[in-house]
N, C-alpha and C positions, 0 to 999 in steps of 0.2 A: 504494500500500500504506500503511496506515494503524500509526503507532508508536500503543504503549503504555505509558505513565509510569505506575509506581507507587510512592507514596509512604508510606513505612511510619511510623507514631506510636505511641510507648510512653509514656502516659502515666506517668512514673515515680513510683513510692511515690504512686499515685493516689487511692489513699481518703485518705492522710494530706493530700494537697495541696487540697483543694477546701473554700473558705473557706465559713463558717457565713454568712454574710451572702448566697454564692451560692447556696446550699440554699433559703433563705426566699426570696430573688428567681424562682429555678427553679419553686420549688414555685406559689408568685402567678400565675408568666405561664404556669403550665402548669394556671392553675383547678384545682388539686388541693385540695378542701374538705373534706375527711374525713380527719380527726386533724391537720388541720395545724396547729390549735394547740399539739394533743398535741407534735408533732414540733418545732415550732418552742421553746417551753417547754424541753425538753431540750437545745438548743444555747444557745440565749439565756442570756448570762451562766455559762454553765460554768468551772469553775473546779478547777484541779488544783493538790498541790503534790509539791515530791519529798521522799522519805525517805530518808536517806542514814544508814546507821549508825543513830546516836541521834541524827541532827538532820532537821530538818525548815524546809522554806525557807518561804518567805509564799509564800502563795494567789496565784495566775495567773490570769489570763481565759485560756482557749483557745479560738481563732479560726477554728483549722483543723482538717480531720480530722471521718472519720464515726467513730461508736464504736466501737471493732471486736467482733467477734463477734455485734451487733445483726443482726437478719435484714433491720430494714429499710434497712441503710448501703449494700448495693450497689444498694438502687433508689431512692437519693436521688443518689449518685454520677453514673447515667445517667441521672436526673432531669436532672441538672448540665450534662450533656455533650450532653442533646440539647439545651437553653435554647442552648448553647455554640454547633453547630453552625447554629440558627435564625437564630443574630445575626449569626454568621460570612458567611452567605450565599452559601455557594461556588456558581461560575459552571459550572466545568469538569466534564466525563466523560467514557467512552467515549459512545459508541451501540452499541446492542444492539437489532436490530431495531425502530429508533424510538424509544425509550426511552432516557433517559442515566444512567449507572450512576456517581455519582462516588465513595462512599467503601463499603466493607467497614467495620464496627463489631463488636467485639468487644468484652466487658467493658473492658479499660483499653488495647488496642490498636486504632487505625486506619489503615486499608489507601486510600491516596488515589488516585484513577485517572483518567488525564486522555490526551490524545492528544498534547498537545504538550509541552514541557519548559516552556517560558511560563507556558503555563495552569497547571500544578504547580507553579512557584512561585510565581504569585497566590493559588491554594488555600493554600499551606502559608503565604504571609506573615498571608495572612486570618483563618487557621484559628489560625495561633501570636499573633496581636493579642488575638482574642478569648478564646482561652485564658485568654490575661495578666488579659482585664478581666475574665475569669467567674470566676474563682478566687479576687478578691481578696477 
C-alpha cells in the first residue's frame, strides 16, 4: 500500500515578498517580449516616501512588492513562482496512472505530494532554497 505526503505552502504576504529584480529575471527566462519594457520601467528605480503628519521622510528605492490593485501584479507574481519552481526542480510525486503528480498550485498557496516523507523533505528543502534565491 502506497503512503501519501502532503505538503502544504503559504506563500505569506506574497505579492509584497517577490523582489523586483525576480520579476525582470522571470519575465527574460520566460521570453515574455511584449510590454516588458513597459513593465520593467515601472519597477526599475521606484521610489516611495512616507507622510506622517506634516512630515515627510526622503525618497526610498522599493525593491519589493507588485503594485497593488495593478491587474497585471498577480500575473507577474506567478510569473515569479513558476521561474521559482523550474529552478527548484522537484524530483518527487505520487503516480496517477503513469503520470506523477507532485505539486497543486494555487495563487499564493502550494499543495506538495510525494509518496514518501524523504522525498517531501527534498521537495520542500528545494522548493524553500529556491524560494530564498527567487525572491531576492
Amino acid at each position: 500500500m502506497s503512503k501519501l505526503c502532503l505538503g502544504f505552502i503559504d506563500y505569506e504576504k506574497a505579492f509584497d515578498s517577490v523582489g523586483h529584480a525576480a520579476i525582470v529575471q522571470a519575465l527574460r527566462k520566460g521570453n515574455i517580449n511584449e510590454n516588458f519594457t513597459t513593465i520593467e520601467n515601472t519597477y526599475k528605480g521606484a521610489k516611495a516616501r512616507i507622510h506622517i503628519d506634516n512630515q515627510m521622510s526622503e525618497a526610498f528605492e522599493i525593491q519589493r512588492g507588485v503594485r497593488q490593485g495593478d491587474p497585471i501584479s498577480p500575473k507577474l507574481f506567478i510569473t515569479v513562482i513558476e521561474q521559482v519552481f523550474k529552478e527548484a526542480d522537484l524530483k518527487y510525486g505520487i503516480n496517477i496512472d503513469g503520470e506523477y503528480l507532485v505539486d497543486l498550485r494555487f495563487p499564493d498557496d502550494v499543495a506538495l505530494c510525494s509518496e514518501k516523507e524523504e522525498e517531501m523533505e527534498e521537495n520542500l528543502e528545494r522548493l524553500n532554497s529556491e524560494s530564498r534565491n527567487g525572491n531576492s
